[in-house]
C-alpha positions in Angstrom: 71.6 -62.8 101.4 74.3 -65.5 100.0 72.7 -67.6 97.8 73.2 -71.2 97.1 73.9 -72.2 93.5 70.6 -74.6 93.6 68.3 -74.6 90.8 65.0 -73.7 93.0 62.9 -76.2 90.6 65.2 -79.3 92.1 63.8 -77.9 95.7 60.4 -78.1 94.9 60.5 -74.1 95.7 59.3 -71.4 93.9 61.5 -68.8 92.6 60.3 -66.1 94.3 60.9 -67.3 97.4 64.6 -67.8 98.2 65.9 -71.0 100.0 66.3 -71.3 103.4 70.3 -71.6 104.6 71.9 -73.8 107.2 75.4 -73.8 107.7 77.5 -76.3 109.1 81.8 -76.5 109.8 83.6 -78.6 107.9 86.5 -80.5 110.4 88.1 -82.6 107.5 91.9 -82.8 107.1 93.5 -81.6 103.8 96.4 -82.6 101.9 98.8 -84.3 103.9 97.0 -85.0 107.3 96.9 -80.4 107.5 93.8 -79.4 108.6 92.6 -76.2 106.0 91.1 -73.5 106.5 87.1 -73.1 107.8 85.3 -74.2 105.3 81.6 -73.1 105.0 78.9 -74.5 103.9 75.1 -73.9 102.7 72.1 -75.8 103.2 69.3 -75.5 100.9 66.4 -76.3 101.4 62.9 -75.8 99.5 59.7 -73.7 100.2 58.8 -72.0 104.1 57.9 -74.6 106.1 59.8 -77.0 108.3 63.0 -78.7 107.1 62.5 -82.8 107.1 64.5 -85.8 106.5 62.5 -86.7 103.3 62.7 -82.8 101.8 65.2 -82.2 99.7 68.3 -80.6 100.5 71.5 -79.7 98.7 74.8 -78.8 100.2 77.2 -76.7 98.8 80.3 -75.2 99.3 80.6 -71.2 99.5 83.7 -69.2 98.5 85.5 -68.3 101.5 88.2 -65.7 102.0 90.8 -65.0 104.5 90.9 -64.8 107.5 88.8 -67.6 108.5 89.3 -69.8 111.9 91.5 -73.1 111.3 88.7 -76.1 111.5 88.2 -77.8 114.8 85.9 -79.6 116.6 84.6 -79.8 120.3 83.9 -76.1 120.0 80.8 -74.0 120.5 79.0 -72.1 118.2 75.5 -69.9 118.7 73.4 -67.6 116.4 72.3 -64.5 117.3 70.8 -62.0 114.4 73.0 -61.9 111.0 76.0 -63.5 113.3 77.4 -66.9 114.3 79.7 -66.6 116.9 82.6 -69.7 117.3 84.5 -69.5 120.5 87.6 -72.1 121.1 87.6 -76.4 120.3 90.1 -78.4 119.6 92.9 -78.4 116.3 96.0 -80.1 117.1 95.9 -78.3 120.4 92.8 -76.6 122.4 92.1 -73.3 120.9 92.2 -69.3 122.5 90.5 -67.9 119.6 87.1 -66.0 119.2 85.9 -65.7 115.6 82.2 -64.0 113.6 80.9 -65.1 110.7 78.2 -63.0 109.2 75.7 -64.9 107.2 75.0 -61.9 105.0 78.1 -61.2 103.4 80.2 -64.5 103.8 82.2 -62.9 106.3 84.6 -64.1 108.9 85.8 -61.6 112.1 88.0 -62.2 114.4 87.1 -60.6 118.1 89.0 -60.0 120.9 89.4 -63.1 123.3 93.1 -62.1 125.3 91.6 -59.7 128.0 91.4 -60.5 131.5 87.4 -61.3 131.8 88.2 -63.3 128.5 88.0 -67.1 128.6 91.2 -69.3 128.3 91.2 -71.8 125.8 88.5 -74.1 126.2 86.9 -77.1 124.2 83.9 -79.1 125.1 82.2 -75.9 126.5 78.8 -74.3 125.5 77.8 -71.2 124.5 74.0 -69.3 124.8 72.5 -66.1 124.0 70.7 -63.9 126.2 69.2 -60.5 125.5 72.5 -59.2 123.8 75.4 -60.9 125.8 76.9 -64.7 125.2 76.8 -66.7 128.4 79.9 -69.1 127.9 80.4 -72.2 130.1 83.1 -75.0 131.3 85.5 -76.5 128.7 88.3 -75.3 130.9 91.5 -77.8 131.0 91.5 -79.6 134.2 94.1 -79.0 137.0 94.2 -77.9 140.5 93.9 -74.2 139.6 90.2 -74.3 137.6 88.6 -76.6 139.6 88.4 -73.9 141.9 87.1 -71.3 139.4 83.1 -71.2 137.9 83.7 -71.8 134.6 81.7 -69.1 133.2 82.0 -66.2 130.8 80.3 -63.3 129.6 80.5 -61.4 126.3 78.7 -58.2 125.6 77.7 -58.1 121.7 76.7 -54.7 121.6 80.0 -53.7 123.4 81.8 -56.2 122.0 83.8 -57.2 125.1 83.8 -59.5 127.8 82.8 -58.9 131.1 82.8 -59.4 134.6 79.7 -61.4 135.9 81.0 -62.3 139.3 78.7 -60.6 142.4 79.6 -59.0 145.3 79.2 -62.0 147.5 80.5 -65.1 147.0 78.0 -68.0 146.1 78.2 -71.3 148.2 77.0 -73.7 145.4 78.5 -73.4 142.3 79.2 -76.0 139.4 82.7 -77.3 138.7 84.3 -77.0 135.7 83.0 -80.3 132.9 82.8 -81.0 129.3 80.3 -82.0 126.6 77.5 -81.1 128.6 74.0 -79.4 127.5 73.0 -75.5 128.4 69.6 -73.7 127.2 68.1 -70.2 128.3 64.5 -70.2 129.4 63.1 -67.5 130.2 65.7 -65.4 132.6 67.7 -68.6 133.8 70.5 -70.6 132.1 70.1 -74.4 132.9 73.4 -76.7 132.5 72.9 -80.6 132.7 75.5 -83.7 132.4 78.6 -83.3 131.0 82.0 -84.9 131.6 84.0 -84.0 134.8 87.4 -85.2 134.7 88.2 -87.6 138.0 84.0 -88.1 138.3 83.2 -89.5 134.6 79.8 -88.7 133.4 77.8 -86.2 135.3 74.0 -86.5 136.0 74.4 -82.6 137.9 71.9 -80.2 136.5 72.0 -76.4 137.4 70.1 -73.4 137.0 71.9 -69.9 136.9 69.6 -67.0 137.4 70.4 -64.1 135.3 69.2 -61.4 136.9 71.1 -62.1 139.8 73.2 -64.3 138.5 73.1 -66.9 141.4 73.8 -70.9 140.9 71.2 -73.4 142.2 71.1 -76.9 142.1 68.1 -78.4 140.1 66.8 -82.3 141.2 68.6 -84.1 138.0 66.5 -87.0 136.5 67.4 -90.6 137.0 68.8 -91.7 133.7 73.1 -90.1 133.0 73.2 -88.0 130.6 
């Protein structure tokens, strides 16, 4: 376990039970205007139960070694066991890159994102976890070409390689390709809502992918934009 230089008497914890981490990327430009590289950072925060605003809670900054991702922002991150995963966002241009960081050892990897199931580079996009693979969506730049694509990826973490999701038949209601919108698993299903789609503005669409057959369906989106 890393462990955050925090004296456990300033968290109101006891010493026998070690702080609970958060992490967060640091998108702040160095010297000159030149973006460094990641920087990571640690969260502690004191005793087992739930983290609130009026806790206490120190950040600090954790030795970090190359290679590490440049920093970005607009990209997507998700947790799964000792791993975060960060897939694409934005530097000075939109990012191709595929990067692991394990929490245990302070540890960056960088993963294979150039074969053909791979994503392009994408920012804006969302990324959720579901019973060992990464379910990547939208983020795609917008021409003629991807709006007639379903902006979706899959990534085997056992494997450790994308995949092809697409079914036999082809679907007649999919969602377009959009940005900055919101995507959660429940149960076996993958629900997208909002987002940005470039030409449209902001989206009120709300999906539903199944995964065991991995079929789209429009879900009745509420009244309010998102």
């Amino acid at each position: 376990m890393i462990k955050a230089n925090v004296n456990p008497k300033l968290l109101n914890a006891s010493p026998a039970v070690p702080p609970r981490l958060f992490r967060k990327q640091d998108n702040t430009l160095g010297p000159g205007g030149a973006a460094d590289s990641c920087s990571s950072w640690v969260c502690a925060s004191g005793g087992a139960g739930p983290m609130s605003e009026s806790g206490p809670c120190l950040w600090t900054q954790l030795p970090q070694s190359s290679p590490a991702p440049c920093e970005r922002f607009k990209l997507a991150c998700c947790g799964h066991q000792q791993y975060v995963y960060v897939l694409g966002g934005r530097h000075t241009t939109c990012e191709r890159d595929f990067w692991r960081y394990n929490v245990v050892c302070n540890e960056w990897t960088e993963l294979n994102c150039t074969s053909e199931e791979a994503p392009e580079a994408l920012e804006g996009h969302s990324v959720v976890v579901h019973e060992g693979f990464l379910l990547v969506f939208g983020g795609m730049l917008d021409c003629v070409y991807t709006s007639l694509r379903c902006p979706l990826w899959v990534f085997d973490i056992l494997k450790q390689k994308w995949v092809n999701w697409h079914g036999k038949l082809p679907q007649a209601e999919i969602p377009s390709n959009r940005k900055g919108h919101s995507a959660v698993v429940i149960g076996s299903a993958m629900l997208v809502y909002g987002g940005y789609i470039d030409l449209k503005g902001s989206s009120q669409e709300f999906w539903s992918l199944n995964l065991d057959s991995m079929v789209w369906s429009p879900v009745p989106a509420p009244h309010r934009p998102h």
